[in-house]
N, C-alpha and C positions, 0 to 999 in steps of 0.2 A: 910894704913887702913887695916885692918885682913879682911879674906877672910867671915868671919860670921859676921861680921859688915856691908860689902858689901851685903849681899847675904840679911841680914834684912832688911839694907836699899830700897832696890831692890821691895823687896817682901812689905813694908809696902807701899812706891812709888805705886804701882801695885794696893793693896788695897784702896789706898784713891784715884784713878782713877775714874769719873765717867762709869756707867757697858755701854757698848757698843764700848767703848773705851777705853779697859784697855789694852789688848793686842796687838794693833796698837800703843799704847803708848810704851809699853815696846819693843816693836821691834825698834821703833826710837830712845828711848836712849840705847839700847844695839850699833845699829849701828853707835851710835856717836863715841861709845868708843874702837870699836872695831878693833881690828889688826888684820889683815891675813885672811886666808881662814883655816887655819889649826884648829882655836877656832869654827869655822864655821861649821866643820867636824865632830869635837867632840860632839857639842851640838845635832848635828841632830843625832849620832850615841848614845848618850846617851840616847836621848828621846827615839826613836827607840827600845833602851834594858826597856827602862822603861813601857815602853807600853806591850812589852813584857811580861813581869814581872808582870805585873799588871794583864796581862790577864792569865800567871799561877796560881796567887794566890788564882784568882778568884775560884779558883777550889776547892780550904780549905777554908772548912767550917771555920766563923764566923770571914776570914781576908779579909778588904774590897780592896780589889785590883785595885778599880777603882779607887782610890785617888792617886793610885801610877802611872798606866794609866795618870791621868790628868798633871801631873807634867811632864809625857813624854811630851805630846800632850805642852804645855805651853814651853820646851825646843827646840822644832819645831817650835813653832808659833816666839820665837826670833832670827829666822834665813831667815824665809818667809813673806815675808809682804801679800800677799796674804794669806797664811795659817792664820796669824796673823786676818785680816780681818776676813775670814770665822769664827773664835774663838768667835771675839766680836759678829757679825751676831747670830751664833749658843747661848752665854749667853744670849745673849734678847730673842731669840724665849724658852730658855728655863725658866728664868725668868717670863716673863709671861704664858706660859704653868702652872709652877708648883708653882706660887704664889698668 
């Protein structure tokens, strides 16, 4: 299977998840399938640049940098079930806040 066929699958999997339990979900089939600690490393050093990144961008005008932030933070959440946890907790409080 192509690595953009995984990654859709993954991500549309993620979207038809009920919201309070989307990224507790995706941490448990990440962990099904996952080998090593070194894919372990890379995800949380990814996210980590991505968040990063997100919060440079923030700084130019009219690129929204927190979308790129979020994809960090979500690269994290499939390494930590706990982080993962706190994700789902944190979309319901803002779910309802801003709906």
């Amino acid at each position: 299977m192509a690595l953009s066929r995984k990654i859709r699958d993954i991500f549309s999997r993620f979207r038809a998840a009920p919201p309070g339990k989307r990224f507790t979900m995706l941490y448990t089939r990440i962990h099904r399938r996952q080998k090593g600690s070194l894919f372990a490393g890379l995800s949380v050093g990814l996210g980590v640049l991505l968040i990063l990144a997100g919060a440079a961008l923030s700084l130019v005008p009219l690129v929204p940098g927190i979308v790129v932030a979020l994809f960090g933070l979500g690269l994290i959440a499939t390494q930590s079930k706990r982080f993962a946890h706190w994700c789902d907790l944190s979309e319901c409080f803002i779910r309802r806040k801003f709906t």
